[in-house]
N, C-alpha and C positions, 0 to 999 in steps of 0.2 A: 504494500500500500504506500501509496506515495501524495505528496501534496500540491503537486504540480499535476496538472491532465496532460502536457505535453511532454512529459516522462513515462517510462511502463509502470504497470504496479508490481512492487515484490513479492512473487509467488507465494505460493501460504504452506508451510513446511509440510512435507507429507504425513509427519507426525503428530499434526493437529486433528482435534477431535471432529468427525465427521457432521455433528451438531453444537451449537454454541446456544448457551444460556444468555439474554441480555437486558440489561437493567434497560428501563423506561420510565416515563417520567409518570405515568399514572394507571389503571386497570384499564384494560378492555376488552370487552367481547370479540371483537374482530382487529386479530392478528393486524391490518394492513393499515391500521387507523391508529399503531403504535408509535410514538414520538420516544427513538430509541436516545438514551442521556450518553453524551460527550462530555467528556470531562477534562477541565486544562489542566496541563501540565504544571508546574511551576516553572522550569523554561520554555512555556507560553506557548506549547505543540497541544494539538486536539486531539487527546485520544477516545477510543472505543474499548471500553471493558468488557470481556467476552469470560464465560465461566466455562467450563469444561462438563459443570454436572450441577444437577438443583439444588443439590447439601453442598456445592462447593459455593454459589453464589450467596444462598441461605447464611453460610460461613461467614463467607467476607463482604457481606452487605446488609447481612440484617433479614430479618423473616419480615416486616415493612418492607421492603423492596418488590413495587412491579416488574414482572421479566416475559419475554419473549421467547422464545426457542425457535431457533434459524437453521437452516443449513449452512454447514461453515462454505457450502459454493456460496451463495449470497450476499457473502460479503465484499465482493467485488460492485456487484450493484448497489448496494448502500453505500460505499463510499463514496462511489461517484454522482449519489443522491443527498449527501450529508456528508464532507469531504473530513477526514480524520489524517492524521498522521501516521499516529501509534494503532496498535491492537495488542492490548495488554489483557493475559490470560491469569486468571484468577488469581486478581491483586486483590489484596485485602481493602478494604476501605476505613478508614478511621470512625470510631462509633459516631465523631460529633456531625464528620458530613454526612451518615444513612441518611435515608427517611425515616422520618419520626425519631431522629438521636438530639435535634434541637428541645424537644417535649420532657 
């Protein structure tokens, strides 16, 4: 994945998981109406949080957390629909940014 369109994107390792768990910004009944969360970097890069498995997002985001479940092919199309830098696979997230860790 890359952050230029006039560059290729970089392939997706053959050892990622064939589906990807992905946080969102609220519930919804239909998958295609999901507004999937970007999160900035502290050196100011957009990345995409991707989980490996439901107890691993659950883990590092909090049982509060909306998610989706992708094909890891798909992620080509979402970048180029919502442009990311990174894809970062099951980063923990700090309790205080969850949803619902301000409460």
């Amino acid at each position: 994945m890359t952050s230029s369109s006039e560059t290729a994107a970089t392939p997706i390792p053959a050892e990622f998981p064939p589906v990807v768990y992905l946080p969102v910004a609220e519930k919804v009944t239909d998958a295609s109406q999901a507004r999937v969360e970007l999160r900035r970097t502290k050196d100011g890069r957009m990345a995409l949080l991707a989980y490996s498995a439901l107890d691993r997002l659950y883990t590092c985001c909090g049982r509060q957390q909306p998610w989706i479940v992708m094909p890891t092919a798909a992620l080509d199309e979402l970048q180029r629909a919502h442009p990311f830098q990174l894809l970062l696979l099951d980063i923990v997230i700090p309790e205080d940014k969850r949803h619902g860790g301000d409460s």
